[in-house]
TORLO-171530 format. One record per residue: residue number from 1; residue in one letter; x, y, z of N, C-alpha, C in turn. Coordinates in steps of 0.001 Angstrom, whole numbers. Layout:
N
<rec NUM, A, <X, Y, Z>, <X, Y, Z>, <X, Y, Z>> ...
***
This chain:
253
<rec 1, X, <7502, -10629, -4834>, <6366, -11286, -5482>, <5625, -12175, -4490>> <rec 2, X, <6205, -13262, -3366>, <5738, -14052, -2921>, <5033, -12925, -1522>> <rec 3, X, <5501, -11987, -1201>, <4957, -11536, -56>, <3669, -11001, -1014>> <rec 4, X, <3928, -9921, -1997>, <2269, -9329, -2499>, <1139, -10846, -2670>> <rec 5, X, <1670, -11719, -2923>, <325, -12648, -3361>, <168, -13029, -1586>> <rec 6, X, <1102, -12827, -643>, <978, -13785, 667>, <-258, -12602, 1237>> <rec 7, X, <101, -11286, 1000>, <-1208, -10116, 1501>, <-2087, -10168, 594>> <rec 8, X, <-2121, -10023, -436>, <-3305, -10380, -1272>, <-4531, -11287, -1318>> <rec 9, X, <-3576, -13312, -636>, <-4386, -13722, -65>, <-4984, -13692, 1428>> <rec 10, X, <-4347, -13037, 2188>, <-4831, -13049, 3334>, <-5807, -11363, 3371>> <rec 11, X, <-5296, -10518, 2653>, <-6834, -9725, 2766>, <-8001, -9954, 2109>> <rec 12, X, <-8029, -10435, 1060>, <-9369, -11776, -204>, <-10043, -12454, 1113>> <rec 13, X, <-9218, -13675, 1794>, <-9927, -14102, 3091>, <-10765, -13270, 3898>> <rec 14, X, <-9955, -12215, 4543>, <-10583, -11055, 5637>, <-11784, -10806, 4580>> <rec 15, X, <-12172, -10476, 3658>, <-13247, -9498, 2883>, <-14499, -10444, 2523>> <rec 16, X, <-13801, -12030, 2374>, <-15076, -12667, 2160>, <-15783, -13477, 3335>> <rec 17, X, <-14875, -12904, 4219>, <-15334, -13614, 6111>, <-16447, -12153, 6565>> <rec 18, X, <-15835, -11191, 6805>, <-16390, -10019, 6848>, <-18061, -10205, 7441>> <rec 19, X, <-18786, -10599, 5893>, <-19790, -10668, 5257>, <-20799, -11548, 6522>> <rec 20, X, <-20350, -12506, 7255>, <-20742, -13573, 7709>, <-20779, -12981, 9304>> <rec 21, X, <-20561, -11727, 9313>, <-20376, -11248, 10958>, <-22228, -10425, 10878>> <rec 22, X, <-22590, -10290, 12167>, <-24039, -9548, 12414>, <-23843, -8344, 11850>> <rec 23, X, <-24594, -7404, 11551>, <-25025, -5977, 11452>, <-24435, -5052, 12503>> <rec 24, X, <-23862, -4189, 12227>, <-23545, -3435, 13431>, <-23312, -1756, 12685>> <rec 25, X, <-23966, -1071, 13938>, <-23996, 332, 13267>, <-22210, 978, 13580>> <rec 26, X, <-21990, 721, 14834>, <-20697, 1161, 15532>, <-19493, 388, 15160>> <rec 27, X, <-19472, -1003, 14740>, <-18077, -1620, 14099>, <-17663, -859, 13306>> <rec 28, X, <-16087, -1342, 12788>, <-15186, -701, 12012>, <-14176, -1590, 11939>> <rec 29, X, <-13841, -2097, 10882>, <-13252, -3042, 10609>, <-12371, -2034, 9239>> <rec 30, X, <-11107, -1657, 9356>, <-10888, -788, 8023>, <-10165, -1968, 7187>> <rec 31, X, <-10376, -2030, 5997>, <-8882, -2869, 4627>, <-8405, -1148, 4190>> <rec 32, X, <-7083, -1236, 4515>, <-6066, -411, 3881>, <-5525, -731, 2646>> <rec 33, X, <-6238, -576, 1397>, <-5121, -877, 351>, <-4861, 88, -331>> <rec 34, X, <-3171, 233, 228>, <-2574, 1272, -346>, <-1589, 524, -1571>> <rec 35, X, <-1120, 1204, -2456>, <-836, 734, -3616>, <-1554, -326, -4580>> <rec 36, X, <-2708, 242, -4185>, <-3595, -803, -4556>, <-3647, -1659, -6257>> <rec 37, X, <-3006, -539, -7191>, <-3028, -1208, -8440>, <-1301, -2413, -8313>> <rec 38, X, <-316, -2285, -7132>, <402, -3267, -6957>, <236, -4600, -6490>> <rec 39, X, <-994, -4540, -6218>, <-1564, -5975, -4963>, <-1637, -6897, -5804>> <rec 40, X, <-2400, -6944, -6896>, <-2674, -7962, -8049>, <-4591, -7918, -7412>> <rec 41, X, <-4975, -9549, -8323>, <-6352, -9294, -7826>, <-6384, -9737, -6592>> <rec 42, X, <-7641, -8942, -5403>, <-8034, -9610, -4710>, <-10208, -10235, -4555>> <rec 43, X, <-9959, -11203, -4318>, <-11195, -11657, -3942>, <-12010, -11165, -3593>> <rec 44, X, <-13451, -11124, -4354>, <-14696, -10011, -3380>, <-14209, -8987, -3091>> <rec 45, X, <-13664, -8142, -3568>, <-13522, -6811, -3916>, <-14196, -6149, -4841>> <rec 46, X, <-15338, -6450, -5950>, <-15559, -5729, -6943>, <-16902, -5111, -6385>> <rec 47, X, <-17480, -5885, -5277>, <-18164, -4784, -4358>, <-18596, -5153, -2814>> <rec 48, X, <-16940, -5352, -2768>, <-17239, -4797, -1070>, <-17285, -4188, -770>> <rec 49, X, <-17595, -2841, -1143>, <-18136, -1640, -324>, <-19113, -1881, -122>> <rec 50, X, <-20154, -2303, -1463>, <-21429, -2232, -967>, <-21811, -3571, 467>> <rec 51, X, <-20966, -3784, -138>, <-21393, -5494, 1066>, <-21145, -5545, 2738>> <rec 52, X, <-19762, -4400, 2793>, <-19277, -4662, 3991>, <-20010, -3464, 4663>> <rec 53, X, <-20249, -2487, 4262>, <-21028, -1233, 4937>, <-21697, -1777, 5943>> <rec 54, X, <-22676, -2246, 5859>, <-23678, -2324, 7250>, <-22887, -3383, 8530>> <rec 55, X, <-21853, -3584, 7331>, <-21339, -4909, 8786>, <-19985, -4086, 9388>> <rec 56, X, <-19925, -2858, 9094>, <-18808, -2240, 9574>, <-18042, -2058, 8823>> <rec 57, X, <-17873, -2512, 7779>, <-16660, -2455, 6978>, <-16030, -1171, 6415>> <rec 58, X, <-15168, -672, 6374>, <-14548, 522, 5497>, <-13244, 71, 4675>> <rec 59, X, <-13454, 211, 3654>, <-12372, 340, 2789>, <-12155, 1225, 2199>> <rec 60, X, <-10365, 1081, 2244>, <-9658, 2670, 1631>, <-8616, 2205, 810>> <rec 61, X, <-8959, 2747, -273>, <-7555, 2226, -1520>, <-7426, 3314, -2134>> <rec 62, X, <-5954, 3507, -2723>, <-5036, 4089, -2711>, <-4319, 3802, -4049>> <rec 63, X, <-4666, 4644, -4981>, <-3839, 4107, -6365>, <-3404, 5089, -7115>> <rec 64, X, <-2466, 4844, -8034>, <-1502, 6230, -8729>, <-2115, 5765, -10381>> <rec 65, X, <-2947, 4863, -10495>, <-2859, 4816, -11831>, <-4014, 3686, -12161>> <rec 66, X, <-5307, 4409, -12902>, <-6290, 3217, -13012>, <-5985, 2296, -14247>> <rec 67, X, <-5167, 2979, -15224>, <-4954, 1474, -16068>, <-4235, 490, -15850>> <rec 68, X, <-3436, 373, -14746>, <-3124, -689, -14014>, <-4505, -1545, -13240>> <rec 69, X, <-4747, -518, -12796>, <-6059, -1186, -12527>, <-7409, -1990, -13140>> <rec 70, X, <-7306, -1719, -14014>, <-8059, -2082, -15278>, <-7651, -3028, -15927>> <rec 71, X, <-6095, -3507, -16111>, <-5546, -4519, -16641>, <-5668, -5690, -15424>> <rec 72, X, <-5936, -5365, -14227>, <-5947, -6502, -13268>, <-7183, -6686, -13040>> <rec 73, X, <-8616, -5877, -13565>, <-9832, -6162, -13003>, <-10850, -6204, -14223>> <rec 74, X, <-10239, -5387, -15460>, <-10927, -5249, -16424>, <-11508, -3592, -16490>> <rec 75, X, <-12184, -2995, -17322>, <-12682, -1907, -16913>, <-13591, -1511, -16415>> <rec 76, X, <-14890, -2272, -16289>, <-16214, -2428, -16278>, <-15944, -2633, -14322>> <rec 77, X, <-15201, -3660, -14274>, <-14854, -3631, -12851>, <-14347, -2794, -11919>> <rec 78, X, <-13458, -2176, -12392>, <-12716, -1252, -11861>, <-13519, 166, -11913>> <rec 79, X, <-14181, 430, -12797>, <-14861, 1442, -12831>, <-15752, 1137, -11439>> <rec 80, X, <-16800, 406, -11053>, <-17068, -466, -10266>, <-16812, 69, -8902>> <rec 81, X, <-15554, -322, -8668>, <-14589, -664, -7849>, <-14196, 1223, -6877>> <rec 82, X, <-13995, 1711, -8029>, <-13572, 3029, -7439>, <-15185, 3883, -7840>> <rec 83, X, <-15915, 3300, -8169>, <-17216, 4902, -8193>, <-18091, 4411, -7029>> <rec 84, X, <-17673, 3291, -6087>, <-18475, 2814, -5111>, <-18206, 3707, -3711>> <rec 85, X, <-16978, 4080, -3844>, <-16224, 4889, -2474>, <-16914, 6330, -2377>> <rec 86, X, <-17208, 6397, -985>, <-18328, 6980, -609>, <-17489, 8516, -953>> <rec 87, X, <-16636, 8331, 133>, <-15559, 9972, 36>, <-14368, 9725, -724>> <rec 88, X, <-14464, 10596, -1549>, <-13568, 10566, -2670>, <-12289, 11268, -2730>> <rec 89, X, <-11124, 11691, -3067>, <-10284, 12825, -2670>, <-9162, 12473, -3975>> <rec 90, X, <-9359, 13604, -4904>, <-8764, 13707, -6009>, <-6975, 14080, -5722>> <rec 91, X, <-5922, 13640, -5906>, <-4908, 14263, -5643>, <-4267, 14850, -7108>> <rec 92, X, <-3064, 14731, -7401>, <-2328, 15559, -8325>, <-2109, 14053, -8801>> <rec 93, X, <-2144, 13728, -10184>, <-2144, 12702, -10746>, <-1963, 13013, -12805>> <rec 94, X, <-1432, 12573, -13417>, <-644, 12505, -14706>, <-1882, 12237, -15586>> <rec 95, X, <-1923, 12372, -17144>, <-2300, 12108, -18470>, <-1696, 11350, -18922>> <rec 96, X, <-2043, 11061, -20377>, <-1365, 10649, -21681>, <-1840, 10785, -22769>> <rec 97, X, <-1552, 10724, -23525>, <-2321, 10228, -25126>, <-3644, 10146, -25027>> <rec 98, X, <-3781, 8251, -24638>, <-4758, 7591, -24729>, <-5593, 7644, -23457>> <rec 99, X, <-5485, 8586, -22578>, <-6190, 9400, -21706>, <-5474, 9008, -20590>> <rec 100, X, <-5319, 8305, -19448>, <-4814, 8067, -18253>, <-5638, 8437, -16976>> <rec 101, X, <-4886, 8692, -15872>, <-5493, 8861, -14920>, <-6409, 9927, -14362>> <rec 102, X, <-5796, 11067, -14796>, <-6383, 12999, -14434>, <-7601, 12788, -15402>> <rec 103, X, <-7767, 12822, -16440>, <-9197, 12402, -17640>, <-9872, 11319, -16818>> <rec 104, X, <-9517, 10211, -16446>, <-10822, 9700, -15378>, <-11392, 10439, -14014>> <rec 105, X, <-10249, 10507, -13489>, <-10703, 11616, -12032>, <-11637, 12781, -12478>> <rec 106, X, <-10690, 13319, -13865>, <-12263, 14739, -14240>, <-13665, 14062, -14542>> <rec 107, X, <-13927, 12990, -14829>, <-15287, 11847, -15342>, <-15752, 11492, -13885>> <rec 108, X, <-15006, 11499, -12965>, <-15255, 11352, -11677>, <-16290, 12607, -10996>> <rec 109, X, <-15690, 13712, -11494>, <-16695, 14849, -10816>, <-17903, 15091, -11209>> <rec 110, X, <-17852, 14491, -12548>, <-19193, 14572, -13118>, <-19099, 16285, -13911>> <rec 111, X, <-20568, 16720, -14541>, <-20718, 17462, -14961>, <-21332, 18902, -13764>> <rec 112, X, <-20841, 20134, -14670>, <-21953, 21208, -13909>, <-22498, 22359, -15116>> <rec 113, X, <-23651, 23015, -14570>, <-24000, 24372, -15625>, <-23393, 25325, -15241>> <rec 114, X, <-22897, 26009, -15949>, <-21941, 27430, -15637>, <-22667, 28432, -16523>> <rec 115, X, <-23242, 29409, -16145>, <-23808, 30733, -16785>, <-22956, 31800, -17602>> <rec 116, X, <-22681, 32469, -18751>, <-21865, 33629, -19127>, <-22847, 34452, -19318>> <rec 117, X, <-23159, 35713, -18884>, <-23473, 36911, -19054>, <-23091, 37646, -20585>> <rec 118, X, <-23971, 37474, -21739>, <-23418, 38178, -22830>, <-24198, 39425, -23310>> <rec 119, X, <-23735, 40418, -24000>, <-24618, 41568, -24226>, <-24309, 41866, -25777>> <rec 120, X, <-25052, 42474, -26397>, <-25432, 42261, -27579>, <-25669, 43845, -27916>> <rec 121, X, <-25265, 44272, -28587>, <-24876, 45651, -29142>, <-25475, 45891, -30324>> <rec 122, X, <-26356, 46467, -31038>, <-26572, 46839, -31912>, <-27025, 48153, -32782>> <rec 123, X, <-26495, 48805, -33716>, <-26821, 50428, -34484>, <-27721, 50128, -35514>> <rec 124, X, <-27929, 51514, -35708>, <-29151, 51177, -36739>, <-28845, 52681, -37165>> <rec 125, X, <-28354, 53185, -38604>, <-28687, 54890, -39108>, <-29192, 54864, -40002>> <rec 126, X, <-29941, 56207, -39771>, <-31005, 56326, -40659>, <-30583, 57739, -41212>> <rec 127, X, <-31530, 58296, -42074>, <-30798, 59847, -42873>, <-30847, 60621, -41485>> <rec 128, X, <-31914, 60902, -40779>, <-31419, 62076, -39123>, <-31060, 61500, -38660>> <rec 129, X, <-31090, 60432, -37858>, <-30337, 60261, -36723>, <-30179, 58285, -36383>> <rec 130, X, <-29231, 57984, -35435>, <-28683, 56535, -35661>, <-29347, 55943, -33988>> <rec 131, X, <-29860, 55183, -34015>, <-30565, 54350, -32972>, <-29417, 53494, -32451>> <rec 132, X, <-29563, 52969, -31333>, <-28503, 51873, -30664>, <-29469, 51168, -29937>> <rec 133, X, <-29260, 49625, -29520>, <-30084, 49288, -28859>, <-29104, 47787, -28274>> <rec 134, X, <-29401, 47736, -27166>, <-28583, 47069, -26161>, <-29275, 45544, -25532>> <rec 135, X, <-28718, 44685, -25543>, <-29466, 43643, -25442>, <-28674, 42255, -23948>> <rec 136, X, <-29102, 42182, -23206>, <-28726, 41567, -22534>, <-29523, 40017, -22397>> <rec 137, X, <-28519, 39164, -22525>, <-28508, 37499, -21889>, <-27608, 36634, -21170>> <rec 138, X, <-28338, 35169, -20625>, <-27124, 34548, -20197>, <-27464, 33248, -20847>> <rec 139, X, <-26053, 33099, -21187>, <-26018, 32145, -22100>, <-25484, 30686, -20972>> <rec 140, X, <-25867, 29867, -21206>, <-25889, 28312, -20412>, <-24916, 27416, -21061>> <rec 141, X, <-24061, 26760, -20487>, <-23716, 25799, -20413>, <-23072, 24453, -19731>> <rec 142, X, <-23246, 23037, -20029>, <-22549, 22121, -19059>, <-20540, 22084, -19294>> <rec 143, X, <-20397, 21576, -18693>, <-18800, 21448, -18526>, <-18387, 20638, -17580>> <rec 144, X, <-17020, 20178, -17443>, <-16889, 19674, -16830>, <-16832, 20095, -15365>> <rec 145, X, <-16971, 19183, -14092>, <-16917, 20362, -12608>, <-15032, 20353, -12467>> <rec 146, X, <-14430, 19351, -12465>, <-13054, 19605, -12602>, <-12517, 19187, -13525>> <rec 147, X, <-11345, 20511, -14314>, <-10813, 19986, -15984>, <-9620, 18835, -15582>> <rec 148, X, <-9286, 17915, -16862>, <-8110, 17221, -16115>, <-7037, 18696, -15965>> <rec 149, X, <-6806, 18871, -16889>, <-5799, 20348, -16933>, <-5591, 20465, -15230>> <rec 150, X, <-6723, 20884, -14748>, <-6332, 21419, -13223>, <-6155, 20563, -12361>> <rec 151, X, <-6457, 19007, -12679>, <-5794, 18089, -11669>, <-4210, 17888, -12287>> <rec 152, X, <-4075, 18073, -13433>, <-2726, 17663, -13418>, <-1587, 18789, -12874>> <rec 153, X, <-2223, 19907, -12859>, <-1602, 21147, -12268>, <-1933, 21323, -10294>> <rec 154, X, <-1942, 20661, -10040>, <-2502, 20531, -8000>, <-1085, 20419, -7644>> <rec 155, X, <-1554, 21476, -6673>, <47, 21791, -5567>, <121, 20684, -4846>> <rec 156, X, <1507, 20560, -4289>, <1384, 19400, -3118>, <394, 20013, -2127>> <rec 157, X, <29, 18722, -1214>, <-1156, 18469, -966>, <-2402, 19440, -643>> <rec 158, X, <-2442, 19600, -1609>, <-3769, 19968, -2383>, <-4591, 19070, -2945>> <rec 159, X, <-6127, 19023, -2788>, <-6624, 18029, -3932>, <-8238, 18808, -3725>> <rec 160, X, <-8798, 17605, -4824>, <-10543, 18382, -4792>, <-11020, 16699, -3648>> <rec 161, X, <-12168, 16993, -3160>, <-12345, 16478, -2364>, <-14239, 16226, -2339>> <rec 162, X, <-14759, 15384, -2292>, <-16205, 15383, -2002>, <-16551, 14408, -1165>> <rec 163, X, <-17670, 14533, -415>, <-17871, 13610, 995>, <-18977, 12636, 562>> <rec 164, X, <-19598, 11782, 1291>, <-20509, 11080, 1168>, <-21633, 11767, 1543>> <rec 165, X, <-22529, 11736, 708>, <-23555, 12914, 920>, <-23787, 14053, 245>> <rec 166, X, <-22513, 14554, -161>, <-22952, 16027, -549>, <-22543, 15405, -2205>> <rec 167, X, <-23214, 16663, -2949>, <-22849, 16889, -4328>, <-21609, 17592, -4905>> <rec 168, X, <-21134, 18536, -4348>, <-20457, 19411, -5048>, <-18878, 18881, -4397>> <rec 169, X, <-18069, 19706, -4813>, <-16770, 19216, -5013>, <-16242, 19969, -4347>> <rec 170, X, <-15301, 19998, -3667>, <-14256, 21177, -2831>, <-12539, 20800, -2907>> <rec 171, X, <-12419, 22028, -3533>, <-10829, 22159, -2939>, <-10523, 22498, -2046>> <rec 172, X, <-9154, 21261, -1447>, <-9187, 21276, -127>, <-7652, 21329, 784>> <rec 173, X, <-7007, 21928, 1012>, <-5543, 21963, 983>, <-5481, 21189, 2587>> <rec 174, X, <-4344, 20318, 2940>, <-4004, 20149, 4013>, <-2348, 19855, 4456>> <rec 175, X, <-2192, 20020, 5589>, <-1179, 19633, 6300>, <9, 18338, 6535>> <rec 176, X, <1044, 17885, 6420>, <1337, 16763, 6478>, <1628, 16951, 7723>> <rec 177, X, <874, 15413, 8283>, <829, 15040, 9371>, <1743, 14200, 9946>> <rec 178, X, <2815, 14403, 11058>, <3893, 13533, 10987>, <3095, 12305, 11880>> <rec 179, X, <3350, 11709, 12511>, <2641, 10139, 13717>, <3771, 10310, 14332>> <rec 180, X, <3467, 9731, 15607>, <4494, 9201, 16694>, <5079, 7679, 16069>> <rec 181, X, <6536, 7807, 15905>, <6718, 6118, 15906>, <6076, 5178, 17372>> <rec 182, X, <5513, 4507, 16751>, <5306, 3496, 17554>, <6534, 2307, 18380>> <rec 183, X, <7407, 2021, 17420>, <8590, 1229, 17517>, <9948, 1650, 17240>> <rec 184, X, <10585, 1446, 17511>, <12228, 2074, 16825>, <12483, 1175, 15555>> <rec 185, X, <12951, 1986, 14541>, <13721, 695, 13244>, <14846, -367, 13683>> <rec 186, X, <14708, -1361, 13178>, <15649, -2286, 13589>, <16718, -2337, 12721>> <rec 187, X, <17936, -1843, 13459>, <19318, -1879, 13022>, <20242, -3009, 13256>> <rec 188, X, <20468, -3310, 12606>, <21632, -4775, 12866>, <22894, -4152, 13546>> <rec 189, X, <23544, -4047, 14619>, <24580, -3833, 15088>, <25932, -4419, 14774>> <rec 190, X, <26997, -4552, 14756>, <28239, -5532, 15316>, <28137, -6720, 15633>> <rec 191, X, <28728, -7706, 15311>, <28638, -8705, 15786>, <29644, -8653, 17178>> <rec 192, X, <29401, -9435, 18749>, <30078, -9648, 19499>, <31936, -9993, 19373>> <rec 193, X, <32440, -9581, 20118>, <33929, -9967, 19768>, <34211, -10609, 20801>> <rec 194, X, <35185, -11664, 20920>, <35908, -11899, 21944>, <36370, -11212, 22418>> <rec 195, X, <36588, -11873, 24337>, <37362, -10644, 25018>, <38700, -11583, 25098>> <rec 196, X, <39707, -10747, 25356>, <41288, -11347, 25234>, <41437, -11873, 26617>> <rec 197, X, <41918, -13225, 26556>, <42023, -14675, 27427>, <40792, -15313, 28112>> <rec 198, X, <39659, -15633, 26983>, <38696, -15843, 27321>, <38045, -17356, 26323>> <rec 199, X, <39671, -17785, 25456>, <39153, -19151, 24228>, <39375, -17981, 23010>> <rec 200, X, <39789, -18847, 22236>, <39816, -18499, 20604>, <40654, -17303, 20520>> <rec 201, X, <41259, -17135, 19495>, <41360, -16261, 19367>, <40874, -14423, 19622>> <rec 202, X, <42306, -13369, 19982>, <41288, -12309, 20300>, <40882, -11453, 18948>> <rec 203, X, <39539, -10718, 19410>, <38911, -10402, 18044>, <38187, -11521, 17699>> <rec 204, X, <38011, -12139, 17362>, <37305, -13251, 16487>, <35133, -13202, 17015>> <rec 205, X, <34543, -13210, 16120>, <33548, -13055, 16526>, <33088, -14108, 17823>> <rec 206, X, <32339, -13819, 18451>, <31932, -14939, 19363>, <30896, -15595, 18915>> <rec 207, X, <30779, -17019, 19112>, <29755, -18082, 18503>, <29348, -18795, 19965>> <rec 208, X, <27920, -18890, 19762>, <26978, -19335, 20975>, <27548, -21275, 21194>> <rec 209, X, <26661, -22177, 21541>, <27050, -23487, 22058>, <27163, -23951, 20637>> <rec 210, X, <25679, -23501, 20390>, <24888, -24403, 18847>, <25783, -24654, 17934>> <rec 211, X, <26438, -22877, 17598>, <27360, -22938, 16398>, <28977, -23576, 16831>> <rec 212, X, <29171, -23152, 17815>, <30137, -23762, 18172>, <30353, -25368, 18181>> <rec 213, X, <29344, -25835, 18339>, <29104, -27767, 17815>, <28792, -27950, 17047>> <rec 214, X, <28445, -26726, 15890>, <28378, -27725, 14780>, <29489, -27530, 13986>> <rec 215, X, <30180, -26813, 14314>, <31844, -26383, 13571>, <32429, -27682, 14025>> <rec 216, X, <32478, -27859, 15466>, <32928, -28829, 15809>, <32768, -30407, 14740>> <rec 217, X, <31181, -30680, 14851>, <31084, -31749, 14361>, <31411, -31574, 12585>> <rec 218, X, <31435, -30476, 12361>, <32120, -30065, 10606>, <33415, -30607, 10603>> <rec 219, X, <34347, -30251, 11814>, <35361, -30562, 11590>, <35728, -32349, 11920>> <rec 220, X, <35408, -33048, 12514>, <35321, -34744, 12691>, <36145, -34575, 14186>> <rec 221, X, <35922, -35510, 15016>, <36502, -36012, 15998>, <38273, -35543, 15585>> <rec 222, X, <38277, -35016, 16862>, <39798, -34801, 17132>, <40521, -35671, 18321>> <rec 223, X, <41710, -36005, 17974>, <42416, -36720, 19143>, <42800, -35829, 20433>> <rec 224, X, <42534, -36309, 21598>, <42885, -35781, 22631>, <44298, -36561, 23365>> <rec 225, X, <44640, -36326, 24477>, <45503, -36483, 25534>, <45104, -37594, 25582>> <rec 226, X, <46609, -38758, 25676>, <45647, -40323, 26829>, <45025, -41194, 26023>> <rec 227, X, <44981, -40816, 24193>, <44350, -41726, 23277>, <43389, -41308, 23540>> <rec 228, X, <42400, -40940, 24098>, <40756, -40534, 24109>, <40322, -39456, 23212>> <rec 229, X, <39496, -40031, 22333>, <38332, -38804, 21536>, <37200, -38493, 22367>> <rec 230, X, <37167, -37556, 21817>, <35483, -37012, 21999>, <35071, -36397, 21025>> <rec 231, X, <33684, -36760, 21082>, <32642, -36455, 19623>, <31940, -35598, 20366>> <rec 232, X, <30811, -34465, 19581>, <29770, -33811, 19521>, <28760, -34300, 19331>> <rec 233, X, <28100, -34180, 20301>, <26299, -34134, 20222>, <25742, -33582, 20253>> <rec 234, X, <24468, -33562, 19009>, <23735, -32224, 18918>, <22578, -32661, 19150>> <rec 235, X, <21471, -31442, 19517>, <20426, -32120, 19895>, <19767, -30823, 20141>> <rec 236, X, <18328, -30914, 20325>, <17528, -29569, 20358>, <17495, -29518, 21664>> <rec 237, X, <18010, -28169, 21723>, <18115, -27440, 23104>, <19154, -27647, 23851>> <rec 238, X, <20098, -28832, 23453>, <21261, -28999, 24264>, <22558, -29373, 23436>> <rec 239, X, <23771, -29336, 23885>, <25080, -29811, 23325>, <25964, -30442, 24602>> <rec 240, X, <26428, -31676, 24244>, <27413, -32500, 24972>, <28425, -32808, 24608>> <rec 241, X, <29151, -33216, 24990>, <30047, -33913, 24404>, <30364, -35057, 25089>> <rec 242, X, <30473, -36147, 24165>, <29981, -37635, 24785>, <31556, -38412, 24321>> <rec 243, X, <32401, -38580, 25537>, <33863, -39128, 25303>, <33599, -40590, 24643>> <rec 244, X, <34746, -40777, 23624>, <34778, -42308, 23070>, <35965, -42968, 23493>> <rec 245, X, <35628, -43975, 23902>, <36833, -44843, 24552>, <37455, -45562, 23196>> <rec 246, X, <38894, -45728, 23244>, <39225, -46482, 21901>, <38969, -47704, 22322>> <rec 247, X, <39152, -48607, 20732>, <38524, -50135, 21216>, <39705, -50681, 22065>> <rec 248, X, <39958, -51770, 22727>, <40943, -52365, 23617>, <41439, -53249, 22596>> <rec 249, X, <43014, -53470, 22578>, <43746, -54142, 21707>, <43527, -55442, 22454>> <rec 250, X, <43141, -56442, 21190>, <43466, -57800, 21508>, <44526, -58895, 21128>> <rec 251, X, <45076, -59362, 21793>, <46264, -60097, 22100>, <45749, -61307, 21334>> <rec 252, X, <46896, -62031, 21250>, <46438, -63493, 20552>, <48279, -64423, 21024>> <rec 253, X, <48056, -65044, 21771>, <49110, -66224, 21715>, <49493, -67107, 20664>> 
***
């Protein structure tokens, strides 16, 4: 919870700074929000597309489900929010009942006219002989350009796809693309062991100065050889140990 609101506010910042930079045809400044109905709200988002465009800006979000989205922005917003994105790319996405996600994506493509070719047959008899007469049309209608039906049926990665600019819609199959890691994952190893006749016990994990003085000072001044203690001192960046002399017995006649 505390990390989504810690990115949430620090990309809200980035989006409403943005705005305040010059015009530039060649910048590119991208916001990645992927899981985007998980983020919660962010700031100046309900149209930074339109805002950040000329200043470079691109944003790309990434969501499995607009009524999540809608409960964090409202609908009016969110509608907003996603019909502003220039290139669009429909993936394989679920229904329900009360409509869900695939029923908005099909509202997304908008409408098209589709033509049927129908022919029309008709007899006619008379006492000699029976007439036929044949009639051809095309009959018109709108529909939707993609049914939800066929988004909820999309192969892996498969999706319909439309660019900025064009009208029409394309199905568009592609490749998964693996990346080079950049870094190796970080694995926690073993902790160090002692080596045998080297202090402490053998086996026993090994502990640096730091921890080693403060066990020390956990445990209280110990007596040494000769009546002399010594205490622990801690201190940033260093450890001593600072001998205590016992007090000197005083005599009395």
């Amino acid at each position: 919870m505390a990390l989504r609101e810690l990115i949430s506010c620090r990309m809200g910042l980035a989006i409403t700074e943005v705005p305040a930079l010059p015009d530039s045809a060649s910048r590119r400044i991208w916001f990645h929000l992927e899981e985007f109905d998980a983020l919660g709200p962010l700031q100046g988002l309900k149209d930074a597309q339109a805002r950040l465009r000329k200043k470079g800006g691109c944003v790309v979000i990434g969501l499995q489900s607009i009524d999540q989205v809608r409960a964090i922005y409202g609908a009016a917003a969110a509608n907003t929010i996603i019909e502003n994105g220039g290139n669009v790319l429909i993936l394989r996405c679920g229904s329900s009942e009360r409509g869900g996600t695939a029923p908005f994506a099909s509202e997304l493509t908008g409408e098209r006219e589709v033509g049927h070719d129908e022919t029309t047959t008709s007899r006619s008899k008379g006492k000699e002989h029976t007439t036929s007469s044949t009639a051809k049309h095309v009959r018109r209608r709108t529909g939707k350009a993609v049914l939800a039906s066929r988004i909820v049926q999309l192969a892996d990665r498969s999706g319909h796809l439309r660019l900025a600019g064009e009208a029409e819609w394309k199905k568009v199959p592609f490749d998964y693309v693996e990346f080079q890691a950049g870094t190796e994952p970080y694995v926690p190893g073993p902790a160090p062991r002692r080596e045998a006749g080297k202090g402490g016990a053998d086996g026993e994990p090994c502990l640096d100065a730091h921890d080693a003085a403060l066990r020390q000072a956990a445990r209280g001044p110990q007596p040494r050889r000769g009546g002399e203690d010594r205490s622990v001192s801690i201190e940033e960046g260093s450890v001593a140990e600072i001998p205590n002399r016992p007090p000197a017995h005083e005599s009395h006649s």
